[in-house]
N, C-alpha and C positions, 0 to 999 in steps of 0.2 A: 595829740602828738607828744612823747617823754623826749628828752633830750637826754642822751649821754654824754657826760662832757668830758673833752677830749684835751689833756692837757700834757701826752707825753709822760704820764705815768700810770695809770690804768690799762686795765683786761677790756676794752670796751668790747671787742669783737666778741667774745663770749658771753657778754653782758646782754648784748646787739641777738646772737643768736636764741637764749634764751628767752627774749621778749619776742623774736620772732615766733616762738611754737605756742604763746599763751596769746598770741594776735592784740600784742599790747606797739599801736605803732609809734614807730622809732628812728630817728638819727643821731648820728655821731657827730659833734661839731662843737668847735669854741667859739664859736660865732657870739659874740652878746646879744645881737637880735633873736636868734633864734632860742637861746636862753631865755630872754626873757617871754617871747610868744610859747613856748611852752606851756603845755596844762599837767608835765610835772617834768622831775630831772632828778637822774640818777648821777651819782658823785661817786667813780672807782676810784682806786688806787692802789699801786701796790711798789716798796720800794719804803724810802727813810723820809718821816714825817717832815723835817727842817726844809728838805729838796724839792720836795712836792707841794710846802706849801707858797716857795719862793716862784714856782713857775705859775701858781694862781695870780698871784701878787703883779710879775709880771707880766702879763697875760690882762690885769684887770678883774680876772674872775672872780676875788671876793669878796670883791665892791658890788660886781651883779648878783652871786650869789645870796649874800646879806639881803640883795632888792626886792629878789625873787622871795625870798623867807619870809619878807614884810607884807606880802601881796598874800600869805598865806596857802600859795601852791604848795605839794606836796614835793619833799626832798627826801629821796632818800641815799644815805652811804656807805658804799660798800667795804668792809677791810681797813683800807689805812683811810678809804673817803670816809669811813664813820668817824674815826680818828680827830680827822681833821675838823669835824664837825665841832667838837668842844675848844673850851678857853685855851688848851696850849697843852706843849709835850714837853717833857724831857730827855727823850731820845736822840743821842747825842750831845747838845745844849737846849736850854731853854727856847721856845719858839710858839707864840703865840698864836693860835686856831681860828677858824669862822666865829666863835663862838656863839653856836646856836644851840646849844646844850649846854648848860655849866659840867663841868669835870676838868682834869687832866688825864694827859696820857702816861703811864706809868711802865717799866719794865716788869716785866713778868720776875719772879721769885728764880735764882737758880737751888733749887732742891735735885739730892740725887733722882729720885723716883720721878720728877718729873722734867723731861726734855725741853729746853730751851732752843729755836722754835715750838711753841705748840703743834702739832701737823698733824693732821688726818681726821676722825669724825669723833664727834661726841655731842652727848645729847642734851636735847635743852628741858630748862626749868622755866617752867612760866611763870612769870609775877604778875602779870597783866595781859586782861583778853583786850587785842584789838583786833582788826581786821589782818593784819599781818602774823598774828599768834595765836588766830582759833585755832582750837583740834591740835593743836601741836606737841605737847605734854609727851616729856619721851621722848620724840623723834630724835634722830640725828642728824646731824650738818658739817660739812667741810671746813676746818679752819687749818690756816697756814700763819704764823704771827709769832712775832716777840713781844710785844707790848700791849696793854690793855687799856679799855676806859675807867679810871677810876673817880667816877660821879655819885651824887645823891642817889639815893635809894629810890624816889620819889619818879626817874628819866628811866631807872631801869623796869624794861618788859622781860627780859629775859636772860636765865645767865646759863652758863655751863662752868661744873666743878672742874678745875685743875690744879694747879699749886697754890691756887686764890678761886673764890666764885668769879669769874670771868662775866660779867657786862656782854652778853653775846649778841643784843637789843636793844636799843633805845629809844627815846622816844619824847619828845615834848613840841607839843602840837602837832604843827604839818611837817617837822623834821624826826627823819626816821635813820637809825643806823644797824647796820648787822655787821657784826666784827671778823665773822665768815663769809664763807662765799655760796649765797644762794646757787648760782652761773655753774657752780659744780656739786651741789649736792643732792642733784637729783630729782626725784619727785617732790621730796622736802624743798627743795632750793626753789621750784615751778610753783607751789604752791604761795611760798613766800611772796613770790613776786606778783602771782595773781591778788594777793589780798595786797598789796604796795596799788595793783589796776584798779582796785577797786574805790580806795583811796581819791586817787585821781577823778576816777569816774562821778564819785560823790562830791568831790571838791569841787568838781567842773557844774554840775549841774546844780551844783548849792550858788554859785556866781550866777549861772546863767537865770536864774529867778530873784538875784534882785535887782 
C-alpha cells in the first residue's frame, strides 16, 4: 500500500487516479499511522513552498516523514512535494525543507524568451539510469512552476533545458523528486510512476528477507 499524503495542498485525486490504472495500491490520508505502515508515500504539492510547509509542520508530518526516510521506504515528490524535499526555499522568505536532499529552492531566471511560470511539456535529459529514468532520453513531461531545485550535481537524475538546466529529477537513496507532473503527462507520467512501483516493490521484498 503507497500513501499519498494529504495536507491541503496537493493534486492527490489525480495522483490517486494515476496509481489506480498502473494497479499500484493506494490511499489518501494524513493519518501518521497509516504513513508510517506504508511500503512507500507520495509527497504532492502545489501552491508557495513557505505555506505548505507550515501545514506539514502543523500537522506533524515532517517529524514522520524524516521517520519514514530513516526506515529507508521509498519517498517520492511530486512539483512543489519535490521542493520541499531539500534544505529550504527562498520563495517569498527563507523557509527551511525536509531536508532529505541537500539543495535549495531558487526562482527561475526572468529572461524575455523564457516565460515565468515555466508551463507546458518539455523533454528530459538523463544523467542517471534508475528505475524511474530507464528508456526515457527525449521524452517529454508536464511542468507548471516558478522555482527550481538548485542542488549538487551528484542528487540530479534528470534535468530539462529552460532559462537554467532545470533539476527535473532527483534523487538520493530511497527519496525521489520530479519537479513536474508525472499525474498529467501521460504515458511518460504512467511510466514514471511504474518504475517509482517498482521501487517499492524491491524495497518491500529486500525488508521482507531480512
Amino acid at each position: 500500500m503507497i500513501v499519498i499524503v494529504d495536507y491541503d495542498t496537493g493534486n492527490t485525486k489525480s495522483i490517486r487516479k494515476a496509481l489506480d490504472f498502473i494497479g499500484l495500491p493506494n490511499k489518501i490520508s494524513s493519518n501518521k499511522k497509516d504513513i508510517k505502515a506504508a511500503d512507500g508515500i507520495i509527497l504532492p504539492g502545489v501552491g508557495a513552498f513557505p505555506e505548505a510547509m507550515q501545514e506539514l509542520i502543523q500537522r506533524g508530518l515532517d517529524t514522520t516523514l524524516k521517520e519514514v526516510a530513516a526506515t529507508g521506504k521509498p519517498i517520492l515528490g511530486v512539483c512543489l512535494g519535490m521542493q520541499l524535499l531539500l534544505d529550504s526555499s527562498n520563495e517569498h522568505r527563507f523557509t527551511k525543507g525536509l531536508g532529505l536532499i541537500p539543495g535549495q529552492v531558487e526562482k527561475l531566471p526572468n529572461e524575455p524568451k523564457f516565460a515565468v511560470p515555466h508551463m507546458g511539456w518539455n523533454q528530459l535529459n538523463i544523467h542517471q539510469t534508475t528505475p524511474l529514468t530507464t528508456n526515457l532520453e527525449g521524452e517529454y513531461v508536464y511542468y507548471v512552476h516558478s522555482y527550481y531545485a538548485n542542488c549538487p550535481e551528484k542528487y540530479i537524475i534528470a534535468t530539462s533545458s529552460y532559462s537554467v538546466e532545470i533539476p527535473s529529477m532527483i534523487n538520493n537513496g530511497n527519496i525521489y523528486g520530479a519537479q513536474f507532473h508525472p499525474e498529467k503527462s501521460g504515458e511518460i507520467g504512467l511510466r514514471i510512476l511504474t518504475g517509482f512501483k517498482e521501487v517499492i516493490e524491491t524495497c518491500k521484498s529486500s525488508q521482507q528477507s531480512t
